[in-house]
Phi, psi and omega in degrees: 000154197272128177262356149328296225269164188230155171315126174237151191289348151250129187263085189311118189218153169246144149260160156233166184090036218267310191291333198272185194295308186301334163294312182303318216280328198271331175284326137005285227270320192306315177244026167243353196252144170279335176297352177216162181220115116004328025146350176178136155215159167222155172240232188297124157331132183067336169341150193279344181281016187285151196064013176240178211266117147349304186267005165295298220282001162252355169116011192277351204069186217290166186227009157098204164284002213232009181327140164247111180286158189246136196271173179265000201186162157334271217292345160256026187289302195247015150313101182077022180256326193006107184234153190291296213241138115333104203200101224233078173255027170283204199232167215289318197299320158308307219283342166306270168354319191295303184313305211274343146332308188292330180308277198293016190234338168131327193319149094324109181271161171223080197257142181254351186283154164271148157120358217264102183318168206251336178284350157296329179272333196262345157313287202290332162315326175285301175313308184294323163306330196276315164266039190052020202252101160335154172198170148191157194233103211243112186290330162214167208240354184289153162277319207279359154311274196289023183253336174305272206298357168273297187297358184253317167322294209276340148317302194302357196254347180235349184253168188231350170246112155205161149211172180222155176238117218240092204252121205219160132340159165293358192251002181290108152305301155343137138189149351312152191278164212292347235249322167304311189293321198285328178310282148002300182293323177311303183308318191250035193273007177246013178106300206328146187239175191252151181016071168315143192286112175277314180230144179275094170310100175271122139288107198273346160233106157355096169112340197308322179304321190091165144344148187199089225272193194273020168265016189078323155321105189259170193229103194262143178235114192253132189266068180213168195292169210088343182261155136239312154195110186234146180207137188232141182238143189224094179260135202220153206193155170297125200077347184215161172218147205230076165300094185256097216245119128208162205283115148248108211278321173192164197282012176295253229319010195230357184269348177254012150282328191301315186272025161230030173279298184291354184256331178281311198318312174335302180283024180234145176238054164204189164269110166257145182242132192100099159001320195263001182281314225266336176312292183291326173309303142347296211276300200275342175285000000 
């Protein structure tokens, strides 16, 4: 952490990605708290919600003289805005640019989107060093989330069998979804390699196996309405199976990472990737 930079009292944010559940569930929380001000959101260029009012669209109903229009782009977002933080739920190809845009205007990015390559992250990780500028990049905002993906880290150090199953709504594009890939990183981020070949495996269908990154581990990914976002990592052992599951129901499990995403960043002069950098950082102060 930057021993610089101070708290400032009111936390100024724009979003982008302002139409989708995360954009809404985050302007909800944005204008309801007082520790932040609201100050700009945008989505898809041109989109028929540009010009309408941010808290219809989160569900607070009409605002009045005091209405926050949802802009067509960055740049009129934050025209005359001078905003802390970037908070960023847009699609992977957007939210780069968005970031490294928020970077070069003095912005703290937060980004939330999944999907985002890891040489997009280490772009912006040189840039956020580069202006001293707090950044981050968070696959997922649960706590009980990244408490998964710390317990599956540290499973994978005794098992030699995992897969993961992975469970998103139909409007998810991605897959595996980013909160599965980072999972993925955890796991094989100590050398371990995975499922050893017991047998010469036939697919009576393309895909059947699922996905399979180079540690070996594979990833099934499933689309269907009713869902939002659920992930199971299945570690298997001679005699046994070791399940680590969660569950998200609706997007209330995502607001106190989100609020303590915006508040850490202000203190950072660098890029962290994950919730849990920041978790920890916390924890040694």
């Amino acid at each position: 952490m930057s021993s610089q930079a101070t708290r400032v009292k009111t936390v100024k944010v724009v979003i982008a990605g302002i139409n989708g559940r995360m954009g809404r569930a985050s302007a909800h929380l944005l204008l309801s708290n007082p520790d932040f001000e609201l100050v700009g959101a945008y989505g898809r260029s041109q989109a028929a919600y540009v010009g309408a009012d941010v808290r219809q669209l989160a569900g607070l109903g009409a605002a009045g003289n005091t209405a926050i229009l949802v802009s067509n782009g960055f740049s009129e977002a934050v025209k005359g805005k001078t905003p802390d933080v970037l908070l960023d739920f847009s699609k992977a190809e957007g939210a780069v640019a968005n970031a490294r845009q928020a970077l070069e205007h003095g912005i703290r990015p937060v980004t939330g989107t999944s999907g985002i390559a890891p040489e997009h992250v280490k772009e912006l990780s040189d840039l956020a060093a580069k202006k001293k500028l707090g950044a981050m990049v968070v696959p997922n905002f649960s706590v009980g989330a990244v408490l998964m993906m710390e317990f599956a880290k540290q499973a994978s150090q005794m098992f030699n069998h995992a897969e993961i199953v992975e469970m998103h709504h139909t409007g998810k594009a991605d897959a595996p979804s980013g909160t599965a890939m980072y999972t993925l990183n955890k796991m094989s981020a100590g050398g371990q390699k995975f499922n050893p070949e017991v047998v010469q495996e036939k697919e009576l269908l393309a895909g059947a196996r699922g996905g399979k990154n180079d540690a070996g581990v594979h990833v099934h990914s499933l689309r269907l309405p009713g869902i939002l976002s659920h992930q199971e990592v299945i570690f298997g052992s001679q005699g046994e199976l070791l399940t680590i599951r969660h569950d998200s129901f609706n997007t209330s499990c995502f607001i106190k990472g989100i609020t303590l995403a915006l508040n850490a960043v202000l203190s950072l002069d660098h890029l962290v990737v994950g919730l849990e950098g920041i978790l920890m950082m916390q924890e040694a102060l």
